[in-house]
PDB file of N, CA, C and O in Angstrom:
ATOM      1  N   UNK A   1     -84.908 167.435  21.195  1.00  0.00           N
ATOM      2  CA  UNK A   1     -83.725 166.697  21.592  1.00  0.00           C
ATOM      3  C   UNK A   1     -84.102 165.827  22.795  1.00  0.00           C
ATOM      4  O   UNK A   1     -84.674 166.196  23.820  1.00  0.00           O
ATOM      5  N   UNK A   2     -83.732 164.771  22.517  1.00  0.00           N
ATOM      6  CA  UNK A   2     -84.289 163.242  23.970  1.00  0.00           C
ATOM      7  C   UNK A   2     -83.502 163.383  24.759  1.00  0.00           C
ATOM      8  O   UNK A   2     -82.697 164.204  24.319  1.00  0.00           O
ATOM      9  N   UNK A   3     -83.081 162.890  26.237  1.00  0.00           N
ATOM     10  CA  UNK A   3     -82.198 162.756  26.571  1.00  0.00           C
ATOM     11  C   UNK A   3     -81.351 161.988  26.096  1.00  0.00           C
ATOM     12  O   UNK A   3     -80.254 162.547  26.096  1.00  0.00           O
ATOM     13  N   UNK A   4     -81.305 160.807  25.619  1.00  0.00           N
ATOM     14  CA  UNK A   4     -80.335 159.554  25.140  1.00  0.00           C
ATOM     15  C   UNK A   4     -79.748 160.580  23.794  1.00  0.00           C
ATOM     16  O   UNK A   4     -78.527 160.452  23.888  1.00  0.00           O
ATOM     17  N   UNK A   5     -80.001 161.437  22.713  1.00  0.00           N
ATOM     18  CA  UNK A   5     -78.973 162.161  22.075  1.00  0.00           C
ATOM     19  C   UNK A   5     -78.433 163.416  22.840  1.00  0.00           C
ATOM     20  O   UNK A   5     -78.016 164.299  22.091  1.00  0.00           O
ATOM     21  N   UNK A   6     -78.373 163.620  23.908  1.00  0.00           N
ATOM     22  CA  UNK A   6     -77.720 164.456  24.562  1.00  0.00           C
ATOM     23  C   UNK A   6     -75.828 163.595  25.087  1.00  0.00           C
ATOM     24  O   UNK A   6     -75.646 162.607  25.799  1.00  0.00           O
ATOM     25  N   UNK A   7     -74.704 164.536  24.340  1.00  0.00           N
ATOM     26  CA  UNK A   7     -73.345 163.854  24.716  1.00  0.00           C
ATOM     27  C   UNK A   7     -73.668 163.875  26.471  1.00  0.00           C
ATOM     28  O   UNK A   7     -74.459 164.473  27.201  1.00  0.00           O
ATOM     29  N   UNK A   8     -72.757 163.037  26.626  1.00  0.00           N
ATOM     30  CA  UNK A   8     -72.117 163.190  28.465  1.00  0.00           C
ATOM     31  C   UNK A   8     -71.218 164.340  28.754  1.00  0.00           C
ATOM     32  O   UNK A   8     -70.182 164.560  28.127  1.00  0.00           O
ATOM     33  N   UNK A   9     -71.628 164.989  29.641  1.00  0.00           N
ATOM     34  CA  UNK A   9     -70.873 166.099  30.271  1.00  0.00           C
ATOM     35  C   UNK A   9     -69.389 165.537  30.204  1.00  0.00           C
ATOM     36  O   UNK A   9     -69.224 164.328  30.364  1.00  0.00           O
ATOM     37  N   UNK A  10     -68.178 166.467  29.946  1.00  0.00           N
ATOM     38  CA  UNK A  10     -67.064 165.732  30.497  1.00  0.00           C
ATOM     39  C   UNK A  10     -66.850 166.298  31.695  1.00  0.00           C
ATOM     40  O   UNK A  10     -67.055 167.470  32.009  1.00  0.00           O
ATOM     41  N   UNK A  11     -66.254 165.051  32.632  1.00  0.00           N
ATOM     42  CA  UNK A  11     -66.198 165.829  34.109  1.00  0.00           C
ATOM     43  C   UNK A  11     -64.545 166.391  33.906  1.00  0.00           C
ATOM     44  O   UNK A  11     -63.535 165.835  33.474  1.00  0.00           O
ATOM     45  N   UNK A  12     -64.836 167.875  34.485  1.00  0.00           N
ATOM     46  CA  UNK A  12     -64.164 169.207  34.587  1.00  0.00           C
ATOM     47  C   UNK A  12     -62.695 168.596  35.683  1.00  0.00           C
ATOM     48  O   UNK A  12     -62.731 168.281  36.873  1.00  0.00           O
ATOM     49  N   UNK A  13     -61.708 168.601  34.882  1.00  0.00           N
ATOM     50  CA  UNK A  13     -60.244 168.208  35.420  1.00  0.00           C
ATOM     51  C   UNK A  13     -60.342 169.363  36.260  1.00  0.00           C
ATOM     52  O   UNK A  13     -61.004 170.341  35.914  1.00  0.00           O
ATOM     53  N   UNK A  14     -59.462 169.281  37.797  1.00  0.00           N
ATOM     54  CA  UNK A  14     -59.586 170.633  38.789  1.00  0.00           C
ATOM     55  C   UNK A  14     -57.980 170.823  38.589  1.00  0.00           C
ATOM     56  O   UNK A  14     -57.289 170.041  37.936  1.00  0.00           O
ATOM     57  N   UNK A  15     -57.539 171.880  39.194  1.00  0.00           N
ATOM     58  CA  UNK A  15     -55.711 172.263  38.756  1.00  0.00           C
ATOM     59  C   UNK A  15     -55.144 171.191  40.045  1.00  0.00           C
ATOM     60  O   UNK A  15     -55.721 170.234  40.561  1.00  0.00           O
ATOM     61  N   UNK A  16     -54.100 171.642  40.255  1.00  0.00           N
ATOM     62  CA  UNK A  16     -53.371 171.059  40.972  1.00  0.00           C
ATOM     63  C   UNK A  16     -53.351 171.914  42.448  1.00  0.00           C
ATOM     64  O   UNK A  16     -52.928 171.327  43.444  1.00  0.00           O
ATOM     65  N   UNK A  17     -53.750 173.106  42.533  1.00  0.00           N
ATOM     66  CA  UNK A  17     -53.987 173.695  43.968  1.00  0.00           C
ATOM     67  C   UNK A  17     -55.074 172.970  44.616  1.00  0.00           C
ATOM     68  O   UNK A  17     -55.076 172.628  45.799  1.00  0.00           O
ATOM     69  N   UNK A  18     -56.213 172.710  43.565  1.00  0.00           N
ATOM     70  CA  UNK A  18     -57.247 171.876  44.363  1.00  0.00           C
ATOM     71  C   UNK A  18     -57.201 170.692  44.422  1.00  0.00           C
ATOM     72  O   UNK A  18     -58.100 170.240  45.131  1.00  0.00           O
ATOM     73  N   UNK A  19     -56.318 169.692  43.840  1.00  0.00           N
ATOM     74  CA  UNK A  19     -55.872 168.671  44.040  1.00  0.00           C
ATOM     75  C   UNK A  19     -54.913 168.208  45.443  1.00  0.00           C
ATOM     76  O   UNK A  19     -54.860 167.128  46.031  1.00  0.00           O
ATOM     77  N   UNK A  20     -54.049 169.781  45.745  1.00  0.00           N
ATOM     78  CA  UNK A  20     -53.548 169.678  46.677  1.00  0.00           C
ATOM     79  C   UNK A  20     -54.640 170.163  47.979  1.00  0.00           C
ATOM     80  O   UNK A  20     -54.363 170.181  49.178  1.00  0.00           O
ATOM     81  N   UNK A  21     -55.070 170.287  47.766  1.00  0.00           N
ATOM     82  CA  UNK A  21     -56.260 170.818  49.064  1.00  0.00           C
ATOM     83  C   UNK A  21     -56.851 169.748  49.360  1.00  0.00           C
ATOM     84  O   UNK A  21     -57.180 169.564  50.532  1.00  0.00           O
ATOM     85  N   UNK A  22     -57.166 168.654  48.236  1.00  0.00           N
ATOM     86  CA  UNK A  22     -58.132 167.700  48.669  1.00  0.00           C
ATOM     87  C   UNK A  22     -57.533 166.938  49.272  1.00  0.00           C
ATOM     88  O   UNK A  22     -57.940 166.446  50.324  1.00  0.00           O
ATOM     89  N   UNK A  23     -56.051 166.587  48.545  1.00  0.00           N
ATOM     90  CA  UNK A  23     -55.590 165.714  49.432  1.00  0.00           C
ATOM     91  C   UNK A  23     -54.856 165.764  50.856  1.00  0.00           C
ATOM     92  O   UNK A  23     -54.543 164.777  51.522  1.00  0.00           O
ATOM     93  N   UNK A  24     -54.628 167.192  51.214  1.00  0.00           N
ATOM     94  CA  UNK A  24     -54.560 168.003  52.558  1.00  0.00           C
ATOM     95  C   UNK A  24     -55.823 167.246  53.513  1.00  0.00           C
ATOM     96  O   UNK A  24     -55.500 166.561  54.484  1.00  0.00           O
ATOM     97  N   UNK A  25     -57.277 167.441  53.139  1.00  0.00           N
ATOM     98  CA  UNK A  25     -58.382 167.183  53.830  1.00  0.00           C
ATOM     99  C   UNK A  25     -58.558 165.502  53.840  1.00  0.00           C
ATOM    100  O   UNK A  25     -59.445 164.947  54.489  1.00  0.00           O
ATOM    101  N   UNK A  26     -57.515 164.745  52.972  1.00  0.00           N
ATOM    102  CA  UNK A  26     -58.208 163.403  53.147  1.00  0.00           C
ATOM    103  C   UNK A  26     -57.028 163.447  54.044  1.00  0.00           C
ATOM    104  O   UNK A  26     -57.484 163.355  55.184  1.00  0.00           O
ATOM    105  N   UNK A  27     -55.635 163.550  54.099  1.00  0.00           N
ATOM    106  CA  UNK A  27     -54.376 163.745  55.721  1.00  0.00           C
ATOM    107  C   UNK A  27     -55.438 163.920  56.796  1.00  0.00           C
ATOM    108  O   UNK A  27     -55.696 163.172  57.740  1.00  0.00           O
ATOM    109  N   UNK A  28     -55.939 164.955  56.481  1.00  0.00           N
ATOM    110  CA  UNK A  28     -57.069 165.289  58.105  1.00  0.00           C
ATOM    111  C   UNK A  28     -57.749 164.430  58.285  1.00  0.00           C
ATOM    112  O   UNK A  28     -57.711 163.885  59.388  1.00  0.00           O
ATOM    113  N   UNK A  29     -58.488 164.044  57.453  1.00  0.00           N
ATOM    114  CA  UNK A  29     -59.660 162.798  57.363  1.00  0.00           C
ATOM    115  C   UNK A  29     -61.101 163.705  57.369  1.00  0.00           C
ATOM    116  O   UNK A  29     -62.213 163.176  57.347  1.00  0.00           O
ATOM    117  N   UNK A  30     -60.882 165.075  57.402  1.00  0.00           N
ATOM    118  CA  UNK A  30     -62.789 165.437  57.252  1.00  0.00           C
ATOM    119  C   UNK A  30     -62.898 166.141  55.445  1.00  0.00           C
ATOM    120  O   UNK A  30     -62.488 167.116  54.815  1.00  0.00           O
ATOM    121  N   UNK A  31     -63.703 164.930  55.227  1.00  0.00           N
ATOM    122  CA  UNK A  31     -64.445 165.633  53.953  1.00  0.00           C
ATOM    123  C   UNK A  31     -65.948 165.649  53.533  1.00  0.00           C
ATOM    124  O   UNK A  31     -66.613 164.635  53.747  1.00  0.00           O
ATOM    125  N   UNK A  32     -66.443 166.587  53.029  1.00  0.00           N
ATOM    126  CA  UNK A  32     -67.937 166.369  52.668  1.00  0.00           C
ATOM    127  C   UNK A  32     -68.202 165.705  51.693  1.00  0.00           C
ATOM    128  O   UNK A  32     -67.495 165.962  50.718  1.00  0.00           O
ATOM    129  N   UNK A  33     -68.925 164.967  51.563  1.00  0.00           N
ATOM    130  CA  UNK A  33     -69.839 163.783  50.527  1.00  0.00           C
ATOM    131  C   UNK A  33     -69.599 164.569  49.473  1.00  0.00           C
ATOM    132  O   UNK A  33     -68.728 164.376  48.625  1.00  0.00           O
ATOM    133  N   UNK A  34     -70.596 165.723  49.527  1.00  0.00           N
ATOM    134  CA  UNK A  34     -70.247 166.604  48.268  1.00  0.00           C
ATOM    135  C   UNK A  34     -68.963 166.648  47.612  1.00  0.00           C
ATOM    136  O   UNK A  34     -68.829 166.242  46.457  1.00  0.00           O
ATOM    137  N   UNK A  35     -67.887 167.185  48.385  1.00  0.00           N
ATOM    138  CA  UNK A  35     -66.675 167.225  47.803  1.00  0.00           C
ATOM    139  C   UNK A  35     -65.799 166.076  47.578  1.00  0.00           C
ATOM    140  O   UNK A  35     -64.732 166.084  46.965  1.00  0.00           O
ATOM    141  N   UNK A  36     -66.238 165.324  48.010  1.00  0.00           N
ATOM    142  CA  UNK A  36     -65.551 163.248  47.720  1.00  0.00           C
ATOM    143  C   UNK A  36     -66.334 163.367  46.442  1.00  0.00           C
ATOM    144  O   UNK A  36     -65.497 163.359  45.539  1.00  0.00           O
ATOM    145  N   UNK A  37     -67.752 163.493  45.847  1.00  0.00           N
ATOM    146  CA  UNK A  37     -68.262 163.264  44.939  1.00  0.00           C
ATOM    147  C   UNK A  37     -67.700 163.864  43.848  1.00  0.00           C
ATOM    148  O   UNK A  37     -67.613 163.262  42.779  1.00  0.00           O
ATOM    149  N   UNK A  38     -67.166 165.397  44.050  1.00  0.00           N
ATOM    150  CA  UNK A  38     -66.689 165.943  43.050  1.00  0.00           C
ATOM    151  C   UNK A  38     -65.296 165.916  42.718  1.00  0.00           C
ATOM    152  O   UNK A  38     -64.882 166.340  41.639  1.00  0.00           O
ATOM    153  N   UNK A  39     -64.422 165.342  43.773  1.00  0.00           N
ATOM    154  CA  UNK A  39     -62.907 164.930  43.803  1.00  0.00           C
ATOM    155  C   UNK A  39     -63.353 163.875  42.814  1.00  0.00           C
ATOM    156  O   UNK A  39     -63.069 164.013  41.624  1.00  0.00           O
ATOM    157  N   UNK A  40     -64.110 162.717  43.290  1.00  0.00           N
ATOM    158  CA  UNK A  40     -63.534 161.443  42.684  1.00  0.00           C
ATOM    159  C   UNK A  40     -64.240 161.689  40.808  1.00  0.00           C
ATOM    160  O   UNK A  40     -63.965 160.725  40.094  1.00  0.00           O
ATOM    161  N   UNK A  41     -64.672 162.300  40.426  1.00  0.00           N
ATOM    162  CA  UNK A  41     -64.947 162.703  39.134  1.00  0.00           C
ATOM    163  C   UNK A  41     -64.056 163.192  38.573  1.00  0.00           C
ATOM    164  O   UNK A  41     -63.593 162.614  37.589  1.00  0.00           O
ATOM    165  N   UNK A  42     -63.320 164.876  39.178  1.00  0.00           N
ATOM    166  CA  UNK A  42     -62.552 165.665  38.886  1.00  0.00           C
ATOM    167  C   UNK A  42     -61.356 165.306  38.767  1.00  0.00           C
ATOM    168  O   UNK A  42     -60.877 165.267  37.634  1.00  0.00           O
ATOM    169  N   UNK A  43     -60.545 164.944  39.930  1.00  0.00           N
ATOM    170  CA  UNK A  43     -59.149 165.227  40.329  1.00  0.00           C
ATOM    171  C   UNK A  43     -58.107 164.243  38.863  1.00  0.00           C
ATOM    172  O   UNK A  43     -58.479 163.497  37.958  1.00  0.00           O
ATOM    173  N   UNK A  44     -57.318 164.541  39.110  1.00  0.00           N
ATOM    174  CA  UNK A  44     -56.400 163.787  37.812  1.00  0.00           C
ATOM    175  C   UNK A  44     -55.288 163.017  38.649  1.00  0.00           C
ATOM    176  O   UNK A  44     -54.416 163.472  39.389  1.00  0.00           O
ATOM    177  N   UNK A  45     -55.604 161.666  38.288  1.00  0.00           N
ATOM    178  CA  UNK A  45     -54.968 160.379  38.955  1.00  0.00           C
ATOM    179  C   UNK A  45     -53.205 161.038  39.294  1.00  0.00           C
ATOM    180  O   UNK A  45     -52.595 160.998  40.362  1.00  0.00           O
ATOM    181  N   UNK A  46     -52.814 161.529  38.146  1.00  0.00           N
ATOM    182  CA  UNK A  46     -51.251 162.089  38.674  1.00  0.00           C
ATOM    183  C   UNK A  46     -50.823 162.844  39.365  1.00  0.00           C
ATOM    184  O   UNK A  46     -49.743 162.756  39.950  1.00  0.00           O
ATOM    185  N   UNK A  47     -51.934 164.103  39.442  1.00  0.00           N
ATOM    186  CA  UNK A  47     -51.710 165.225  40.585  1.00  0.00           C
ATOM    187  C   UNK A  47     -52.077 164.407  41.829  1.00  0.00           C
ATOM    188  O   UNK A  47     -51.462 164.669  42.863  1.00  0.00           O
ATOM    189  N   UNK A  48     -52.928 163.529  41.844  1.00  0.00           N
ATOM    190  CA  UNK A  48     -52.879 162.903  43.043  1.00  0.00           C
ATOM    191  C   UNK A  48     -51.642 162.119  43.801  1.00  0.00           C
ATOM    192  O   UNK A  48     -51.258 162.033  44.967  1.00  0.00           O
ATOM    193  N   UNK A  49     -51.253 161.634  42.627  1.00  0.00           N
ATOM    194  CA  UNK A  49     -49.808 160.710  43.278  1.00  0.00           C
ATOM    195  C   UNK A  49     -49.362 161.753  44.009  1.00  0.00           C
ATOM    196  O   UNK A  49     -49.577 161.800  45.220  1.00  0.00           O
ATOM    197  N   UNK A  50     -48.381 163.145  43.058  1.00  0.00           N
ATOM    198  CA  UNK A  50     -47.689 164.151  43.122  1.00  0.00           C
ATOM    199  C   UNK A  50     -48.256 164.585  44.440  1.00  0.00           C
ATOM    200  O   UNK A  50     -47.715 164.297  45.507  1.00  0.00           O
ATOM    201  N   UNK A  51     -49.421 165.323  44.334  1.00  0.00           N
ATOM    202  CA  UNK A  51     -49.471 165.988  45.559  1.00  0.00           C
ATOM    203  C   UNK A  51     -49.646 164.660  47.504  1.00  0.00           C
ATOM    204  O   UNK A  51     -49.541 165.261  48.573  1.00  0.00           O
ATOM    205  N   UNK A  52     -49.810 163.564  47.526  1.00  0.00           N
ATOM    206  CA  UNK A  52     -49.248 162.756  48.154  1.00  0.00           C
ATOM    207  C   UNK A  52     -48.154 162.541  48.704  1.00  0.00           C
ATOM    208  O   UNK A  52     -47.786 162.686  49.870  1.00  0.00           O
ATOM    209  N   UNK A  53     -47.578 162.136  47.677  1.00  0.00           N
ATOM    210  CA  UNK A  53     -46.374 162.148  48.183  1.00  0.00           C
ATOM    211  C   UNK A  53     -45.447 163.565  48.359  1.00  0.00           C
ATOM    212  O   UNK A  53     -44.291 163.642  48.775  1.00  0.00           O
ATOM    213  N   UNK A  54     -46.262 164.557  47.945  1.00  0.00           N
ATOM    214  CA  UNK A  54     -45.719 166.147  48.747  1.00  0.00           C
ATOM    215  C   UNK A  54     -46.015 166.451  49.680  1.00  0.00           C
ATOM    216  O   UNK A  54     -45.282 167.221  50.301  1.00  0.00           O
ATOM    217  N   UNK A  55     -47.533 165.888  50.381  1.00  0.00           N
ATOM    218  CA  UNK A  55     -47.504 165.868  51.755  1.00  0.00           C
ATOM    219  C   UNK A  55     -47.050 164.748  52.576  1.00  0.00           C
ATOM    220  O   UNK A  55     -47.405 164.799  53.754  1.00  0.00           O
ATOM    221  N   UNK A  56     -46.317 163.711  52.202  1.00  0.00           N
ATOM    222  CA  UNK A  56     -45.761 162.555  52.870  1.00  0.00           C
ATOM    223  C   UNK A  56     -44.328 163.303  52.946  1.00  0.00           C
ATOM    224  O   UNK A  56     -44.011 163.500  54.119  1.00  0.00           O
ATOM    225  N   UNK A  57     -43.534 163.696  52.163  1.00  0.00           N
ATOM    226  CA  UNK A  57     -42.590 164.295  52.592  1.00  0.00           C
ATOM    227  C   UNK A  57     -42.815 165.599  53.594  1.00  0.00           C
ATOM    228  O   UNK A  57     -42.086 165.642  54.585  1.00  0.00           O
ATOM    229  N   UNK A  58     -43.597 166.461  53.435  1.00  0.00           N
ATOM    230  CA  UNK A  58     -43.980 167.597  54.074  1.00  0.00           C
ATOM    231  C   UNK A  58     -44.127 167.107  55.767  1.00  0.00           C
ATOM    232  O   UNK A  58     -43.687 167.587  56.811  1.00  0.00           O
ATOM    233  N   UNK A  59     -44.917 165.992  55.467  1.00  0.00           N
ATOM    234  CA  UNK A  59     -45.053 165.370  56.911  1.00  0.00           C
ATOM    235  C   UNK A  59     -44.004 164.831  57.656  1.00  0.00           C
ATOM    236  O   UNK A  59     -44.153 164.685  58.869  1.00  0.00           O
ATOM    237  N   UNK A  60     -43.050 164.539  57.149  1.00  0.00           N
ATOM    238  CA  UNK A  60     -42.295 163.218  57.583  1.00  0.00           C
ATOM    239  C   UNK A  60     -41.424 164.586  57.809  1.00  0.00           C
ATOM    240  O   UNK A  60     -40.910 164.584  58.927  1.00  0.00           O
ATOM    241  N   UNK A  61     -41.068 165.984  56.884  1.00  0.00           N
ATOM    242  CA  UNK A  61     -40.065 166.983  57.626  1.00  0.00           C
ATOM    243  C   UNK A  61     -40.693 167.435  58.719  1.00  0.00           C
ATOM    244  O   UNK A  61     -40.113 167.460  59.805  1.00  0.00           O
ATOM    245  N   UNK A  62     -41.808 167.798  58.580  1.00  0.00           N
ATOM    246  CA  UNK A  62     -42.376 168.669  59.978  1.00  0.00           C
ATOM    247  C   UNK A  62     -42.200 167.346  61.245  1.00  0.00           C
ATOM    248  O   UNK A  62     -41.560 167.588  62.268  1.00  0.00           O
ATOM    249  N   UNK A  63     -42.716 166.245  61.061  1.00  0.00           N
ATOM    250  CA  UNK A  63     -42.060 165.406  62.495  1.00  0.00           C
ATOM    251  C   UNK A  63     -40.679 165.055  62.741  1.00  0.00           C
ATOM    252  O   UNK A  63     -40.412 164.747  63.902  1.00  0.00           O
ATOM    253  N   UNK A  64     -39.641 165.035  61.789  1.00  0.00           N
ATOM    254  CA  UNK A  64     -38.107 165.051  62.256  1.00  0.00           C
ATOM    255  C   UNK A  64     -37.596 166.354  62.775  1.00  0.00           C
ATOM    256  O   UNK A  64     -36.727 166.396  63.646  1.00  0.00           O
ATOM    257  N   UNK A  65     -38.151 167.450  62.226  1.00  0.00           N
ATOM    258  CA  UNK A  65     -38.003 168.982  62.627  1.00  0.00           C
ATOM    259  C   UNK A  65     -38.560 168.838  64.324  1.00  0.00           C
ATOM    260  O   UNK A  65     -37.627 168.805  65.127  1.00  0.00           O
ATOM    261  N   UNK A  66     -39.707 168.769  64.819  1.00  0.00           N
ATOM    262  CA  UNK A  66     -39.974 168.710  66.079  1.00  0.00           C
ATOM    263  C   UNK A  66     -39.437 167.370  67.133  1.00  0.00           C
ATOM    264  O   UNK A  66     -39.523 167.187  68.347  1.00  0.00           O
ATOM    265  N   UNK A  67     -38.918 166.656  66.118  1.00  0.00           N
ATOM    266  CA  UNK A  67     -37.939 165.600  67.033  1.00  0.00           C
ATOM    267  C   UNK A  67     -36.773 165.840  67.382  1.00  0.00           C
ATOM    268  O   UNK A  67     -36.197 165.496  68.414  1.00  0.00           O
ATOM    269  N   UNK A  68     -36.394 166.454  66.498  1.00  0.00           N
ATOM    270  CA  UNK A  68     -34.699 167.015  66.698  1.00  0.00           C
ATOM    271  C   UNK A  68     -34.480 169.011  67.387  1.00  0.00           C
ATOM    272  O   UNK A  68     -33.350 169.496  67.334  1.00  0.00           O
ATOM    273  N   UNK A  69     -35.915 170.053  68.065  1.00  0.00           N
ATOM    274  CA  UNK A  69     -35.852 170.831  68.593  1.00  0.00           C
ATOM    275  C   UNK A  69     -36.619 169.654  70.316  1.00  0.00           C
ATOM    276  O   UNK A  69     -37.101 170.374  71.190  1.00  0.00           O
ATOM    277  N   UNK A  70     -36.650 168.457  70.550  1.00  0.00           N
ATOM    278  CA  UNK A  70     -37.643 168.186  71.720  1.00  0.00           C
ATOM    279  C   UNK A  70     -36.194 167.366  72.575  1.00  0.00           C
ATOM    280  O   UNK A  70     -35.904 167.421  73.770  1.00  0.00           O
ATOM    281  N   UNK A  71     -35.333 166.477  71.207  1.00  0.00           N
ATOM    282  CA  UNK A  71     -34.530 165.913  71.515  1.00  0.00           C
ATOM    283  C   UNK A  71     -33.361 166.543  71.416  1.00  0.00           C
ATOM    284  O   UNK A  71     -33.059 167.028  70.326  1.00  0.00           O
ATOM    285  N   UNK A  72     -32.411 166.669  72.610  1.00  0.00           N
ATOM    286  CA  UNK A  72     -31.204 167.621  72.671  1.00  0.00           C
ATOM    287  C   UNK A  72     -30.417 166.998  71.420  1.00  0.00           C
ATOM    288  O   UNK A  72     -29.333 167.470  71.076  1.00  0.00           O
TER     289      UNK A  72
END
């Protein structure tokens, strides 16, 4: 068997917990090469929206929550 009749791996869809993790670490901004390499193969374009905009809301409660215990 050559390489050229060997199929292409399909790259391995990750769930949506690790979709939400990754996009937790790109909020932070630290990620390893490694794991950018294997996000941008893996992750599934929709869990990405989804989990986004679950931490854009998540975010946007946790800073009105500490605005409204700072501000009487």
């Amino acid at each position: 068997m050559t390489p050229s009749d060997r199929k292409p791996e399909e790259p391995r869809k990750t769930s949506f917990l690790a979709t939400l993790a990754a996009v937790f670490w790109s909020f932070v901004g630290l990620r390893r090469s490694k794991d950018y390499e294997k996000d941008v193969t893996g992750l599934n374009p929709v869990y990405v929206v989804i989990a986004g905009l679950l931490g854009v809301a998540i975010f946007v409660g946790v800073l009105i929550a500490v605005v409204k215990m700072v501000v009487p």
